[in-house]
TORZADREN-61884 format. One record per residue: residue in one letter; x, y, z of N, C-alpha, C, O in turn. Coordinates in nm, 2 decimals. Last residue first. Layout:
residues N
<atom r="a" n_u="X" n_v="Y" n_w="Z" ca_u="X" ca_v="Y" ca_w="Z" c_u="X" c_v="Y" c_w="Z" o_u="X" o_v="Y" o_w="Z"/>
...
This chain:
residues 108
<atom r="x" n_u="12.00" n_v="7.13" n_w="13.50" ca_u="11.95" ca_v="7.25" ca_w="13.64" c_u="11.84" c_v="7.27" c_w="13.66" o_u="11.81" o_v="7.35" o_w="13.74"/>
<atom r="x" n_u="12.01" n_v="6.84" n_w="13.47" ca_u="12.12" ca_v="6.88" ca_w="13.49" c_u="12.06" c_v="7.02" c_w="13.55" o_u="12.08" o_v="7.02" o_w="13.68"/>
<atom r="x" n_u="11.77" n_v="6.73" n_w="13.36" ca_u="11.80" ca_v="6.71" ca_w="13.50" c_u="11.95" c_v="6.79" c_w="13.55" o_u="11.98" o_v="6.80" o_w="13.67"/>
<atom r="x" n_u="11.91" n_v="6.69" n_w="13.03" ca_u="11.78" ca_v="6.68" ca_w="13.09" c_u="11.81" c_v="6.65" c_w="13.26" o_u="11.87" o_v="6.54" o_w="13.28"/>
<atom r="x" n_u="12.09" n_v="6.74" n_w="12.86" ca_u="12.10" ca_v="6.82" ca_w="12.97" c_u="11.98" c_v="6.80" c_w="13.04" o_u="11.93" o_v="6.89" o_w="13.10"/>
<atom r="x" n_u="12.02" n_v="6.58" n_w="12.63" ca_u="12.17" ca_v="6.52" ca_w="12.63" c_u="12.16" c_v="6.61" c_w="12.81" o_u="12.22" o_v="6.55" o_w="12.90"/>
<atom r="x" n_u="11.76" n_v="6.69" n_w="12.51" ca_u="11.78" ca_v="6.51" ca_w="12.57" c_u="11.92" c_v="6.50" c_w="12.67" o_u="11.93" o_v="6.43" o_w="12.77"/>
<atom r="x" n_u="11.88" n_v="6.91" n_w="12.43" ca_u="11.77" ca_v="6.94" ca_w="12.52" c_u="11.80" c_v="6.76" c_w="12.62" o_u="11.84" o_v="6.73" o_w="12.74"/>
<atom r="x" n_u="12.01" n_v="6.85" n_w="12.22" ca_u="12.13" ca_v="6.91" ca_w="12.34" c_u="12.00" c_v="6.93" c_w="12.44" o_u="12.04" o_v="6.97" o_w="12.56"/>
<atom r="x" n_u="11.89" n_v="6.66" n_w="12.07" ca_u="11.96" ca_v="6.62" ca_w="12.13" c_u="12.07" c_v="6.71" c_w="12.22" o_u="12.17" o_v="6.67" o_w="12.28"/>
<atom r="x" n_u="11.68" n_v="6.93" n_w="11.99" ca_u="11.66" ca_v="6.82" ca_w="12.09" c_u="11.77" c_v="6.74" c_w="12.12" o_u="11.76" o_v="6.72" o_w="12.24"/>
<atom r="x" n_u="11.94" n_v="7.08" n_w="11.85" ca_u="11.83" ca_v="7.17" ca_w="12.00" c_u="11.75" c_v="7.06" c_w="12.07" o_u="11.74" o_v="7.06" o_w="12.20"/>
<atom r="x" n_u="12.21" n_v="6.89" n_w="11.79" ca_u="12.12" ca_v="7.00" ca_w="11.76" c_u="12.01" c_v="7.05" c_w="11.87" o_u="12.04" o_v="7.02" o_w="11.98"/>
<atom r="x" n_u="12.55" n_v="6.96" n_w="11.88" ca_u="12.44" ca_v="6.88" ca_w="11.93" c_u="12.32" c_v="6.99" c_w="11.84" o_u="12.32" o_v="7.11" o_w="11.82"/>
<atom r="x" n_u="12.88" n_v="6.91" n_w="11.78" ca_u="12.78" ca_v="6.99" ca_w="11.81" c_u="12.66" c_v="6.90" c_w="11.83" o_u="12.67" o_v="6.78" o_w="11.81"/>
<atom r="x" n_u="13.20" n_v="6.87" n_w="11.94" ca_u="13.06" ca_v="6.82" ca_w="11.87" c_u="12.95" c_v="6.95" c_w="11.89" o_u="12.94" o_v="7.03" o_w="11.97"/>
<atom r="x" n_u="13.51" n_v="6.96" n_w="11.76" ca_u="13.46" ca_v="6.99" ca_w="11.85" c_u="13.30" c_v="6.97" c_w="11.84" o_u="13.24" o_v="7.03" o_w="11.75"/>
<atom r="x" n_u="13.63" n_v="7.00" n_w="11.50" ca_u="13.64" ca_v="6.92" ca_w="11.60" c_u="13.60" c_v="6.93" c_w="11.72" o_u="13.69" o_v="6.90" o_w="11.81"/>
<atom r="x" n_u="13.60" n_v="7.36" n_w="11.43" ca_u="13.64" ca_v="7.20" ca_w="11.39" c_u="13.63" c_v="7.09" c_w="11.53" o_u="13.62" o_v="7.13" o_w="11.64"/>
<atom r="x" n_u="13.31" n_v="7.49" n_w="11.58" ca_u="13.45" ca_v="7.51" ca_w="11.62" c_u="13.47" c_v="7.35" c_w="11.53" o_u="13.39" o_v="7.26" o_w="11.54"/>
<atom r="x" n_u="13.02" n_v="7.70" n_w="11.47" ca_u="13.10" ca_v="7.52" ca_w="11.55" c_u="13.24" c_v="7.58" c_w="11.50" o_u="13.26" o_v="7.67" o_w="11.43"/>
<atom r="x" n_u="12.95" n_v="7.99" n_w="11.56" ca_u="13.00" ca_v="7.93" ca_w="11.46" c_u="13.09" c_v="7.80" c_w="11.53" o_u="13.18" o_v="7.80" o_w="11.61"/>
<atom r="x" n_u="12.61" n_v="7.99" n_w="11.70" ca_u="12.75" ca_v="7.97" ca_w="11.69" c_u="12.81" c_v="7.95" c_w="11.58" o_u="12.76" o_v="7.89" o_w="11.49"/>
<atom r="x" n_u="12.30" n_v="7.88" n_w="11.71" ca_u="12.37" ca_v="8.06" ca_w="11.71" c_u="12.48" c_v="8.06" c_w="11.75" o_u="12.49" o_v="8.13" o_w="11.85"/>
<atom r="x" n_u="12.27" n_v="7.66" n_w="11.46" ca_u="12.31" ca_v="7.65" ca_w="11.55" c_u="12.35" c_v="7.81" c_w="11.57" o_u="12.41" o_v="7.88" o_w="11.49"/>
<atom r="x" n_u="12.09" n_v="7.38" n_w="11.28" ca_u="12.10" ca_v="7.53" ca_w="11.26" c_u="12.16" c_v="7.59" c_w="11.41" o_u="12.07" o_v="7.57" o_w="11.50"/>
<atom r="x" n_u="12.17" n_v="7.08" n_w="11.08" ca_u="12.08" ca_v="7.16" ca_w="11.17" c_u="12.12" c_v="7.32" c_w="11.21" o_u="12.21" o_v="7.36" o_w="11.13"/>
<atom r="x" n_u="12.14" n_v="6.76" n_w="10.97" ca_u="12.18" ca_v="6.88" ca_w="10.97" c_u="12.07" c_v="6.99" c_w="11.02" o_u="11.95" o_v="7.00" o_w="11.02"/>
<atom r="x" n_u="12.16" n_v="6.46" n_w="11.17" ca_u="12.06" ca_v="6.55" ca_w="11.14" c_u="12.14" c_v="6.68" c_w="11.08" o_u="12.22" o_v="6.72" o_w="11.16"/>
<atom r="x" n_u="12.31" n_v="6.28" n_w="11.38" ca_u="12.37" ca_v="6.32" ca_w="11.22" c_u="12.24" c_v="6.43" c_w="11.13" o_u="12.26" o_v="6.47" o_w="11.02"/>
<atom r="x" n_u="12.27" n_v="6.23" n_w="11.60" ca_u="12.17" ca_v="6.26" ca_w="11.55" c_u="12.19" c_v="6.22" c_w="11.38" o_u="12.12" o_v="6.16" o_w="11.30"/>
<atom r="x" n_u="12.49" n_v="6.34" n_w="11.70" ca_u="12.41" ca_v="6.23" ca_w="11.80" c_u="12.36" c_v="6.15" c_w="11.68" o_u="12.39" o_v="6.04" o_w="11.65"/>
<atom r="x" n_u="12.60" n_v="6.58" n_w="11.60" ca_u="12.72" ca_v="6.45" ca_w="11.59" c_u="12.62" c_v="6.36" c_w="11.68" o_u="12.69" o_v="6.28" o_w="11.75"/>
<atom r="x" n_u="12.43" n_v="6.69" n_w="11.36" ca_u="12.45" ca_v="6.68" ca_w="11.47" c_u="12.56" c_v="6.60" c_w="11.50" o_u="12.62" o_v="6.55" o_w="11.41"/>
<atom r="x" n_u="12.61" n_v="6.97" n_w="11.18" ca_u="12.58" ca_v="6.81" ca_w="11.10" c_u="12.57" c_v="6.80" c_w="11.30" o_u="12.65" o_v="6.85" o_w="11.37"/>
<atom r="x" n_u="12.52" n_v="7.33" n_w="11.07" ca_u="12.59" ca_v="7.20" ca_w="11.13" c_u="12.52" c_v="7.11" c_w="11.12" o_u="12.40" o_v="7.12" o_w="11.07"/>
<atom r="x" n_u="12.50" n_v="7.69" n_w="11.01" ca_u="12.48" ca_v="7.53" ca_w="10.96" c_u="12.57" c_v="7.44" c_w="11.02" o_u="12.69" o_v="7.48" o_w="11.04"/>
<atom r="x" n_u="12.41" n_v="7.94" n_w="11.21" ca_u="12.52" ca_v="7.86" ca_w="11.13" c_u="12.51" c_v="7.71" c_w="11.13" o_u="12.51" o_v="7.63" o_w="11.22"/>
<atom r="x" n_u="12.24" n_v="8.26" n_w="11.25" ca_u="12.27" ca_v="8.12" ca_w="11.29" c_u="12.33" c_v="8.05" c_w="11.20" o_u="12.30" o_v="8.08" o_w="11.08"/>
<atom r="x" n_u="12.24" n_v="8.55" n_w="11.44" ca_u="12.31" ca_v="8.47" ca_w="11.32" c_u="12.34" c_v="8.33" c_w="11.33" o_u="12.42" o_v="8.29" o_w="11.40"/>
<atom r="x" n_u="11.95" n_v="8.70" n_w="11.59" ca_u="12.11" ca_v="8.59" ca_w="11.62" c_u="12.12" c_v="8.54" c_w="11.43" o_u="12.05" o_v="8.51" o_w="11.34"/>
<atom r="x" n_u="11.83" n_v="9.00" n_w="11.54" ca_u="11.83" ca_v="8.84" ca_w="11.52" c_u="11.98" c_v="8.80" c_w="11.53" o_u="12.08" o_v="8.86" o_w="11.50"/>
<atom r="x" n_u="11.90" n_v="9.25" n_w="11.74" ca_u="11.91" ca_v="9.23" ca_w="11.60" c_u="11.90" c_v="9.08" c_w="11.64" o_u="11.95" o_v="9.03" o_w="11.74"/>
<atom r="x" n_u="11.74" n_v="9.31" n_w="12.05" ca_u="11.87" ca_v="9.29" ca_w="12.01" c_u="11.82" c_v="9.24" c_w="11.86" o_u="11.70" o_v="9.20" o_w="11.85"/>
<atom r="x" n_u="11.48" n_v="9.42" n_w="12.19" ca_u="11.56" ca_v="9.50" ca_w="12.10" c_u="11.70" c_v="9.48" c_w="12.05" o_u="11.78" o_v="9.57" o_w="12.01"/>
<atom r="x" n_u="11.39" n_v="9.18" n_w="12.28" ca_u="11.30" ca_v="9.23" ca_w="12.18" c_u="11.41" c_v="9.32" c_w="12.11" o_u="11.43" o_v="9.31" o_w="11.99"/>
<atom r="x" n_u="11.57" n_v="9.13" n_w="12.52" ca_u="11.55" ca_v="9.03" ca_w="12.37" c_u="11.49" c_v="9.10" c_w="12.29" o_u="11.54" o_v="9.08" o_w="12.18"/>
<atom r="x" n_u="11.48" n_v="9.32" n_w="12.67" ca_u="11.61" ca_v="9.34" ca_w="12.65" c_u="11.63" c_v="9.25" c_w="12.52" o_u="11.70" o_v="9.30" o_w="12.43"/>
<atom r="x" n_u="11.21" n_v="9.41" n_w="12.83" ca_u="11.22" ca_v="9.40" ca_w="12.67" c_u="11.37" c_v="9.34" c_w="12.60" o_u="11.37" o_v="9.31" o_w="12.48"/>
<atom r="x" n_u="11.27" n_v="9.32" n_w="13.05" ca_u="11.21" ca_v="9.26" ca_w="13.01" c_u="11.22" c_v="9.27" c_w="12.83" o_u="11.22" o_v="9.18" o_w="12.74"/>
<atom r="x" n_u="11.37" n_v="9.51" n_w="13.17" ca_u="11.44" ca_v="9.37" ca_w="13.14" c_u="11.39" c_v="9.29" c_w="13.05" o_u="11.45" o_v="9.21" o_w="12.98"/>
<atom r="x" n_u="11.42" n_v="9.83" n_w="13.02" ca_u="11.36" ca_v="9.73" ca_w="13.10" c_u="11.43" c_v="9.58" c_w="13.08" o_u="11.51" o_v="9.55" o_w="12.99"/>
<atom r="x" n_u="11.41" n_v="10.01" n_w="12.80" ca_u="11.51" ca_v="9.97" ca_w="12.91" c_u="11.48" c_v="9.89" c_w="12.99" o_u="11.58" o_v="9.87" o_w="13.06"/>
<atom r="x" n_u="11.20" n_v="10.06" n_w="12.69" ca_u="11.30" ca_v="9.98" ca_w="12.62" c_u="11.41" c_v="9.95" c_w="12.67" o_u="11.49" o_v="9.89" o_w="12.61"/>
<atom r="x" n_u="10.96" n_v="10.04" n_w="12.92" ca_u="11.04" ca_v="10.11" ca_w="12.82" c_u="11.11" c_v="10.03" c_w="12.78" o_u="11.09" o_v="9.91" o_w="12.81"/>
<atom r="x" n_u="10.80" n_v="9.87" n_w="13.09" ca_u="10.74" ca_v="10.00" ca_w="13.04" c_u="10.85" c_v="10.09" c_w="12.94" o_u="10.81" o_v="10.20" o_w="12.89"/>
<atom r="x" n_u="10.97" n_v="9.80" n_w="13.39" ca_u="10.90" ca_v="9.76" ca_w="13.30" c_u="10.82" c_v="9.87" c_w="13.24" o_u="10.78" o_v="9.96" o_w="13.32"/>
<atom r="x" n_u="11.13" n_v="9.92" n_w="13.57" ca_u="11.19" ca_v="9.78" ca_w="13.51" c_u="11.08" c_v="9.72" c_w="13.43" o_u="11.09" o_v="9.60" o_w="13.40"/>
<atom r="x" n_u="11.37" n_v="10.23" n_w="13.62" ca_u="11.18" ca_v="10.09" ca_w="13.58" c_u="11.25" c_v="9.98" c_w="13.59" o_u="11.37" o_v="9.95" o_w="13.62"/>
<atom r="x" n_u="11.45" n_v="10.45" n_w="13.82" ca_u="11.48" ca_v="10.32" ca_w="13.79" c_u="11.29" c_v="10.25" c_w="13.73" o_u="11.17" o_v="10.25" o_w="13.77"/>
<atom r="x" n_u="11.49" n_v="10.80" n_w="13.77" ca_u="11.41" ca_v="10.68" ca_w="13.82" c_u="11.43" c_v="10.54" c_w="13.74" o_u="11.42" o_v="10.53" o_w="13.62"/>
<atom r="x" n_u="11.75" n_v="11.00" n_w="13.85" ca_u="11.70" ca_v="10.92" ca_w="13.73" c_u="11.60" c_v="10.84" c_w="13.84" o_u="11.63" o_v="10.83" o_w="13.96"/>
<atom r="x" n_u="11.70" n_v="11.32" n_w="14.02" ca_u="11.76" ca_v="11.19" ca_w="14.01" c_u="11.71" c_v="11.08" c_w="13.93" o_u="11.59" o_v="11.06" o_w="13.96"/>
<atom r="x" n_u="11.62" n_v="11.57" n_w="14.02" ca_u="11.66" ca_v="11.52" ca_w="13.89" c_u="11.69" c_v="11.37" c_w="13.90" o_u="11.71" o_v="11.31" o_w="13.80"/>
<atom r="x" n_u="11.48" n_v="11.55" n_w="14.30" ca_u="11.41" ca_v="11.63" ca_w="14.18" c_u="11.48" c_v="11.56" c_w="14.02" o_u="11.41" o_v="11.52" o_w="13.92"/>
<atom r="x" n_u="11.62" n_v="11.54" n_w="14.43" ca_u="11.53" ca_v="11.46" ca_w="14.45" c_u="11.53" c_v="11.46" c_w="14.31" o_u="11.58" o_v="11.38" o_w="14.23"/>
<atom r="x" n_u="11.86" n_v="11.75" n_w="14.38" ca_u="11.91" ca_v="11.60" ca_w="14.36" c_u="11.77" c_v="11.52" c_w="14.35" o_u="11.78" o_v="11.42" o_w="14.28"/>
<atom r="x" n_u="11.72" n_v="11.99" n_w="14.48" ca_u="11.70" ca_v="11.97" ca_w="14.35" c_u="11.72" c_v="11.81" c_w="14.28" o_u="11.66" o_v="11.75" o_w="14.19"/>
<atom r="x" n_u="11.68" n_v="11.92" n_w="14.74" ca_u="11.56" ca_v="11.88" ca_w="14.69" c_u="11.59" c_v="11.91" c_w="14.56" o_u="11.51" o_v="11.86" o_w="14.49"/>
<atom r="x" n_u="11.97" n_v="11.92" n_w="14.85" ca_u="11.87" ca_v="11.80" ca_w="14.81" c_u="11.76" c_v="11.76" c_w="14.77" o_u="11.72" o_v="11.64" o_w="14.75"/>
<atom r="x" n_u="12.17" n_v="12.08" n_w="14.55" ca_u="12.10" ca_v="12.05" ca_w="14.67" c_u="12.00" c_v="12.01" c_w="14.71" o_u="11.90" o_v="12.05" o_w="14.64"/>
<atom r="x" n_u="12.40" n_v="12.01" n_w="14.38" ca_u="12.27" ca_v="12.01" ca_w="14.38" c_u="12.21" c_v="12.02" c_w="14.53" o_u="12.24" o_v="11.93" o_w="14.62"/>
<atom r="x" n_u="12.73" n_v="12.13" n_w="14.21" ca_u="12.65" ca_v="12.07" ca_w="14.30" c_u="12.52" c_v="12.10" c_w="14.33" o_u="12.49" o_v="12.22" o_w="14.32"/>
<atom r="x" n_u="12.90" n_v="12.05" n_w="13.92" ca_u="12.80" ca_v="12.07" ca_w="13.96" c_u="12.75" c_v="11.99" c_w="14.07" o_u="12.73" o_v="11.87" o_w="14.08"/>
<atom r="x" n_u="13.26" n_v="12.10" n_w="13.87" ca_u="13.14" ca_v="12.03" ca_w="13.91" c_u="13.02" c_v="12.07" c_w="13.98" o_u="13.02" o_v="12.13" o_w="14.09"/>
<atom r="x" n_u="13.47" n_v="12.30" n_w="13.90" ca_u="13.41" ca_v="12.27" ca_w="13.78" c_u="13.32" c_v="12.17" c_w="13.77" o_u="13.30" o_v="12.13" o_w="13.65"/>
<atom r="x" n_u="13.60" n_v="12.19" n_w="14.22" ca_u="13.59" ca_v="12.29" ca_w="14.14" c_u="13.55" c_v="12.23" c_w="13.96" o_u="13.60" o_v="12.13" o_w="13.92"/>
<atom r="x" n_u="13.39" n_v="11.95" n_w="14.40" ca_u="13.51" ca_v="11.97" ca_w="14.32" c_u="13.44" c_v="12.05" c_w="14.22" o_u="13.34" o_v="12.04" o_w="14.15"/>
<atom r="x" n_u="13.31" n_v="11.93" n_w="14.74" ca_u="13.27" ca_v="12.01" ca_w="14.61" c_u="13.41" c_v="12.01" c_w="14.54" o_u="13.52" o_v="12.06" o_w="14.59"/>
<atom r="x" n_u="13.33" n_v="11.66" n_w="14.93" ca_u="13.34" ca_v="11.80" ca_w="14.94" c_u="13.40" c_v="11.82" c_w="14.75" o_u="13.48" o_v="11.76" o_w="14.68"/>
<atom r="x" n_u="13.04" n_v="11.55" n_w="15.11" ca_u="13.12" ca_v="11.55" ca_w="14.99" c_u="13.19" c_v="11.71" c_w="14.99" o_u="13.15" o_v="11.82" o_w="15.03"/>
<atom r="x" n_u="12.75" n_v="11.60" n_w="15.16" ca_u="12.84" ca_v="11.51" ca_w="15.25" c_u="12.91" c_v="11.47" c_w="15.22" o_u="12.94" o_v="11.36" o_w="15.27"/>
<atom r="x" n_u="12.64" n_v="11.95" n_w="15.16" ca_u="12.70" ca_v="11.80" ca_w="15.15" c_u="12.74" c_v="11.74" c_w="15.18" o_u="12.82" o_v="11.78" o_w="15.25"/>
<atom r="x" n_u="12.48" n_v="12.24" n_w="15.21" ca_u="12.57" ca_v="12.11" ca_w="15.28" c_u="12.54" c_v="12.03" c_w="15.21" o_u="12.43" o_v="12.02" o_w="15.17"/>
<atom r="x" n_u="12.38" n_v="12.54" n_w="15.09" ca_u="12.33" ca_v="12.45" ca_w="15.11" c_u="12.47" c_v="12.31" c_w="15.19" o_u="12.56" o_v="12.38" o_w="15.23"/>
<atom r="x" n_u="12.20" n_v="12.86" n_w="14.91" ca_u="12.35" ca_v="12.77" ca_w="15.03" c_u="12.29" c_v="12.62" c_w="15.05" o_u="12.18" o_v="12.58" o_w="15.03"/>
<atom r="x" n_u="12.07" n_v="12.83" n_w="14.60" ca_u="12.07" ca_v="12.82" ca_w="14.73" c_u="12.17" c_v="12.77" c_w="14.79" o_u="12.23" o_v="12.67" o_w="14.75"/>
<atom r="x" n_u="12.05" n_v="12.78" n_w="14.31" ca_u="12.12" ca_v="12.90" ca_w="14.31" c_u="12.17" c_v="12.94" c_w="14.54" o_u="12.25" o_v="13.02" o_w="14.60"/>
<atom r="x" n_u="11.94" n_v="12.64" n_w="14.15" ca_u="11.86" ca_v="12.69" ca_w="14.21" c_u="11.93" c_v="12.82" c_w="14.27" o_u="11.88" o_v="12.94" o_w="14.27"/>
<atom r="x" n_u="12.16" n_v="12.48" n_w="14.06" ca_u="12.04" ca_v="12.48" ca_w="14.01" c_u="11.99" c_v="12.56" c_w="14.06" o_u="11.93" o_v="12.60" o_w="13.96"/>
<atom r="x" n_u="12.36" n_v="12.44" n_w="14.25" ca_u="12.38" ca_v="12.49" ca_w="14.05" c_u="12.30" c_v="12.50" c_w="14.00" o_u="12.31" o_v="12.54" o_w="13.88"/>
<atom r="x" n_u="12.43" n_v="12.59" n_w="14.55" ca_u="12.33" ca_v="12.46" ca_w="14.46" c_u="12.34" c_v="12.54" c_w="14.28" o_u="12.33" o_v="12.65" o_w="14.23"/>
<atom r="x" n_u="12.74" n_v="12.57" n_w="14.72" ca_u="12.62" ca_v="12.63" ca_w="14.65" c_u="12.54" c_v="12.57" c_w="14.54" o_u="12.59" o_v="12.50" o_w="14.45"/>
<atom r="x" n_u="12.83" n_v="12.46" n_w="15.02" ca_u="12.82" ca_v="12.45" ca_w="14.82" c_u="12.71" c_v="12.55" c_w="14.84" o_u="12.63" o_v="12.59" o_w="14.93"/>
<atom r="x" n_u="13.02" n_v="12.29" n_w="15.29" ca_u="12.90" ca_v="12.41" ca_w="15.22" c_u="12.95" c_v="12.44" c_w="15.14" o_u="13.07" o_v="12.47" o_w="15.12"/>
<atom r="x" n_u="12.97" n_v="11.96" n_w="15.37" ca_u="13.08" ca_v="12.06" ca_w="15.34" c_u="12.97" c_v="12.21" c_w="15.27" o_u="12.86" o_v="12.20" o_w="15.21"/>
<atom r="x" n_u="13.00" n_v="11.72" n_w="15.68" ca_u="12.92" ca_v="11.81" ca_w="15.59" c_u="12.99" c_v="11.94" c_w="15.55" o_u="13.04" o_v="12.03" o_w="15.62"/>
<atom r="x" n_u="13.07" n_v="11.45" n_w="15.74" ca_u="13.11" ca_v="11.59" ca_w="15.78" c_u="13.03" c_v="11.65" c_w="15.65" o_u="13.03" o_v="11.60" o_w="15.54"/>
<atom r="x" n_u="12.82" n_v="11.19" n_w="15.92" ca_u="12.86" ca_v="11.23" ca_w="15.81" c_u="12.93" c_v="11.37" c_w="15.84" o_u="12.88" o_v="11.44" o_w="15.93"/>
<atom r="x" n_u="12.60" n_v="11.26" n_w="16.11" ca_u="12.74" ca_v="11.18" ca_w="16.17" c_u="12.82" c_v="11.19" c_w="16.04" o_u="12.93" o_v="11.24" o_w="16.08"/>
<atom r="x" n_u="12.39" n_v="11.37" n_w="16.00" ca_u="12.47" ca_v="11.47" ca_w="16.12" c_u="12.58" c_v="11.37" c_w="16.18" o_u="12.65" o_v="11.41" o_w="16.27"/>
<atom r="x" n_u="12.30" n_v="11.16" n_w="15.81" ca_u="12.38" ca_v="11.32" ca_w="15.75" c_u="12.44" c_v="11.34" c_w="15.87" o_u="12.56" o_v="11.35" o_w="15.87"/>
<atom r="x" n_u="12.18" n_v="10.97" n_w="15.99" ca_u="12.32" ca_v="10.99" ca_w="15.91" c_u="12.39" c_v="11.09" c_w="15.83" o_u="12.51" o_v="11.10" o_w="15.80"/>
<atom r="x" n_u="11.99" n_v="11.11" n_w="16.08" ca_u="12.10" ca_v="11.09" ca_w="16.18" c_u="12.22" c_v="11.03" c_w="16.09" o_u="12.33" o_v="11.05" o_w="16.13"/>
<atom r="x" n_u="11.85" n_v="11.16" n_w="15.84" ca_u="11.87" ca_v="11.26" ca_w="15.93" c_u="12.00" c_v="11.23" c_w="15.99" o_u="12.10" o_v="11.29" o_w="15.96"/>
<atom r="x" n_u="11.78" n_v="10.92" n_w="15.76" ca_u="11.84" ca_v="10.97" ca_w="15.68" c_u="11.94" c_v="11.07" c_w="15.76" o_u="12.06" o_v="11.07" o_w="15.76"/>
<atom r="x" n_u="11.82" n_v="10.65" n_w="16.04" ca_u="11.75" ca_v="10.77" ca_w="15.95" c_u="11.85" c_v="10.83" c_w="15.88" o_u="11.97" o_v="10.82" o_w="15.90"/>
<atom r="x" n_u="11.91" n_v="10.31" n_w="16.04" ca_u="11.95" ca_v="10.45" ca_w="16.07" c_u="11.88" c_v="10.54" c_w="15.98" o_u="11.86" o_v="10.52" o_w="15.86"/>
C-alpha cells in the first residue's frame, strides 16, 4: 500500500505545524499543549537510526560498559582457583571458563 493511499483511508485531522507555522492534516487528532509537525518538517526532524559509527550502535555497546567485576572461586571439576563475572552462590557449582567451555560443547 502507498504512502498516499493510506493517508486518504486514514481520517485526517487539521493542525497547524509548530514549526513552520503552515495548515496542514494528520492522521491523529492534535492534543492541546502538543506539538504538531507537518510532513516535511516530521521528515526533516525525525531521528535517524545507525547502527554503526557512534556510541549507539551495536556494535560499540561492550566497549562503553565499565569492566565486569569479577569474583574468586574454587572450580568444582577442576578444583583450579579461578575468576568468575558472578558472585557464586554457596552451594551451588561453579565451573571455570575451560571446564564450563568442555562441560557445553555441542549444546548451541
Amino acid at each position: 500500500m502507498t504512502e498516499e493511499k493510506y493517508m486518504e483511508e486514514r481520517q485526517m485531522h487539521k493542525a497547524v505545524c509548530a514549526k513552520c507555522g503552515k495548515d496542514c492534516e494528520v492522521p491523529f487528532k492534535p492534543t492541546e499543549g502538543k506539538d504538531v509537525l507537518c510532513q516535511d518538517c516530521f521528515r526533516q526532524n525525525r531521528p535517524r537510526r545507525s547502527f554503526g559509527g557512534n556510541n549507539r550502535s551495536f556494535g560499540n555497546r561492550r566497549d562503553n560498559r565499565p569492566p565486569r567485576q569479577m569474583h574468586k572461586a574454587v572450580c568444582a571439576k577442576c578444583k583450579n582457583d579461578c575468576e568468575v563475572p558472578f558472585k557464586p552462590t554457596p552451594g551451588k557449582e561453579v565451573l571455570c571458563q575451560d571446564c564450563f567451555r568442555k562441560n557445553n560443547v555441542g549444546r548451541f
